[in-house]
N, C-alpha and C positions, 0 to 999 in steps of 0.2 A: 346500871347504866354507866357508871363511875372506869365499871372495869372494861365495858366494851367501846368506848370512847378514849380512853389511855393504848388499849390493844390498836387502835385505829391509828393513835397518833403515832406509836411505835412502829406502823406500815406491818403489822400481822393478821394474815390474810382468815386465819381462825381462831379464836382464843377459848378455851374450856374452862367454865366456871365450877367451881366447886370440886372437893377432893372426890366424891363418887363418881360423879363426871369423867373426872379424870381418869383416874381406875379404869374405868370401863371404855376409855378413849384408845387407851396404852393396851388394855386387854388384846384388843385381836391385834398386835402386833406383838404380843407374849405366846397367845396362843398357836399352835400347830396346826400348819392350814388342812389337814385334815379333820380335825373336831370343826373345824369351823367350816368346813363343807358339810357338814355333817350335822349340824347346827341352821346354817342356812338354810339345807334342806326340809329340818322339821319347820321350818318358819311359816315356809314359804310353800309348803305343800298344799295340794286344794285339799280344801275343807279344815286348816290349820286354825284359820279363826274364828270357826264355830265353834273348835274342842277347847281354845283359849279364851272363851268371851269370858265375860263379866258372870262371878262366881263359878267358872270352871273348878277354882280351887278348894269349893266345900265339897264339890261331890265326892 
């Protein structure tokens, strides 16, 4: 609360907590916008998150 209250007072309009966070904030502006069409596309495909629910990853 500490840090998004400081962010406010500083007048920034978004502030990212935490180093993964952040990584992963900065990622797709590292990334090449074609993996990341390519990426959004697996995302956001129908039936994307039936194949991704909960325990997809033991089968």
């Amino acid at each position: 609360m500490r840090v998004a209250l400081a962010a406010y007072d500083a007048g920034r309009v978004v502030r990212v907590v935490g180093l993964t966070n952040r990584l992963l904030a900065i990622s797709g502006a590292l990334t090449p916008p074609f993996i990341l069409r390519w990426l959004m596309a697996k995302m956001f495909a129908p039936g994307a998150a039936a194949r991704s629910g909960p325990g997809s990853a033991a089968r």
